[in-house]
C-alpha positions as CSV (number, residue, x, y, z in Angstrom):
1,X,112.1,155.0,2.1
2,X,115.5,155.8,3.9
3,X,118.0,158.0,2.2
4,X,121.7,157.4,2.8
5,X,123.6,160.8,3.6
6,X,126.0,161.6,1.2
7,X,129.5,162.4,2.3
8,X,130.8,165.8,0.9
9,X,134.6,165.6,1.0
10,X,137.0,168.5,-0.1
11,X,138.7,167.6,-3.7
12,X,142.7,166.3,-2.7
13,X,145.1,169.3,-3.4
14,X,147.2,169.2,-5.9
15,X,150.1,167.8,-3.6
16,X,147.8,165.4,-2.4
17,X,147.2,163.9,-5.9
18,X,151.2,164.1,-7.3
19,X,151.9,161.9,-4.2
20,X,149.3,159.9,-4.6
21,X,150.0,159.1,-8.2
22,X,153.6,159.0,-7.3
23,X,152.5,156.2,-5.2
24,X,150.8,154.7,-7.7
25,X,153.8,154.5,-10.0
26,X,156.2,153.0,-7.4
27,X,153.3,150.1,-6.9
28,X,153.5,149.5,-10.6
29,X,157.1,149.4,-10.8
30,X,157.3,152.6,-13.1
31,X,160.5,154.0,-10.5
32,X,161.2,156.4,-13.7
33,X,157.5,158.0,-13.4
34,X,157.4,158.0,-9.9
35,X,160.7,159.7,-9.5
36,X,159.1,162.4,-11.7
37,X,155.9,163.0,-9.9
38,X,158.4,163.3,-6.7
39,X,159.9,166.1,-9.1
40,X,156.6,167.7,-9.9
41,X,155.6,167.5,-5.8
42,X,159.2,169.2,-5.0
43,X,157.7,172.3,-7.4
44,X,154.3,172.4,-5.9
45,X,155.5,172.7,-2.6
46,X,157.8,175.3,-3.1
47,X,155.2,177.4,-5.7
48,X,152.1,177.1,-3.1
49,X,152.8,176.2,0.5
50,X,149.5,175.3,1.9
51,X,148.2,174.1,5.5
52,X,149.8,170.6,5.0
53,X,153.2,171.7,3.5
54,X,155.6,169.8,6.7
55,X,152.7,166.4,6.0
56,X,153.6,166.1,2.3
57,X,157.3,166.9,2.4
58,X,157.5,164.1,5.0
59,X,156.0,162.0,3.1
60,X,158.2,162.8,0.0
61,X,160.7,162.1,1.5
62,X,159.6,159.1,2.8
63,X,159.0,158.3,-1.0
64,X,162.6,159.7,-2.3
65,X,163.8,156.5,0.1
66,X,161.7,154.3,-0.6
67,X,162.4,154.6,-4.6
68,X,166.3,154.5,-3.7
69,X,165.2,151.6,-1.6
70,X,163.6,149.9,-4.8
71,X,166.0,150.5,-7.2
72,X,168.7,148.9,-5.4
73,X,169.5,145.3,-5.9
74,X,169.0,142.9,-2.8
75,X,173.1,141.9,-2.9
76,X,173.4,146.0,-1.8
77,X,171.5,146.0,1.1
78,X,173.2,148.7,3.8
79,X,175.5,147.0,6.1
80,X,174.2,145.9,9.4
């Protein structure tokens, strides 16, 4: 009988998880939740800056645009 390793991984930081929910929320439309766990992330960051600060405030702000992104309507695209 073989036994299959089992992988330990770290638990996701806190950061980790708002952005993931934030995530989430965008995928299921809820812009108004999402936009909140962005708020929540902004506060983590600045509270507890950890080894992987400058990775999650990329990404927020990668999220911050896409939610802009999603809330507006097609007919306001940016100009070419």
């Amino acid at each position: 009988m073989r036994c299959t390793p089992v992988l330990h991984r770290p638990p996701l930081s806190l950061g980790r998880r708002l952005l993931l929910a934030a995530h989430q929320a965008a995928d299921d439309q809820d812009l108004r939740l999402a936009a909140q766990l962005l708020a929540m992330l902004e506060l983590e960051l600045k509270a507890r800056p950890g080894a992987d600060r400058h990775a999650l405030r990329d990404a927020m702000i990668y999220m911050h645009e896409m939610l802009w992104f999603m809330r507006r309507p097609a007919a306001e695209s940016l100009p070419a």
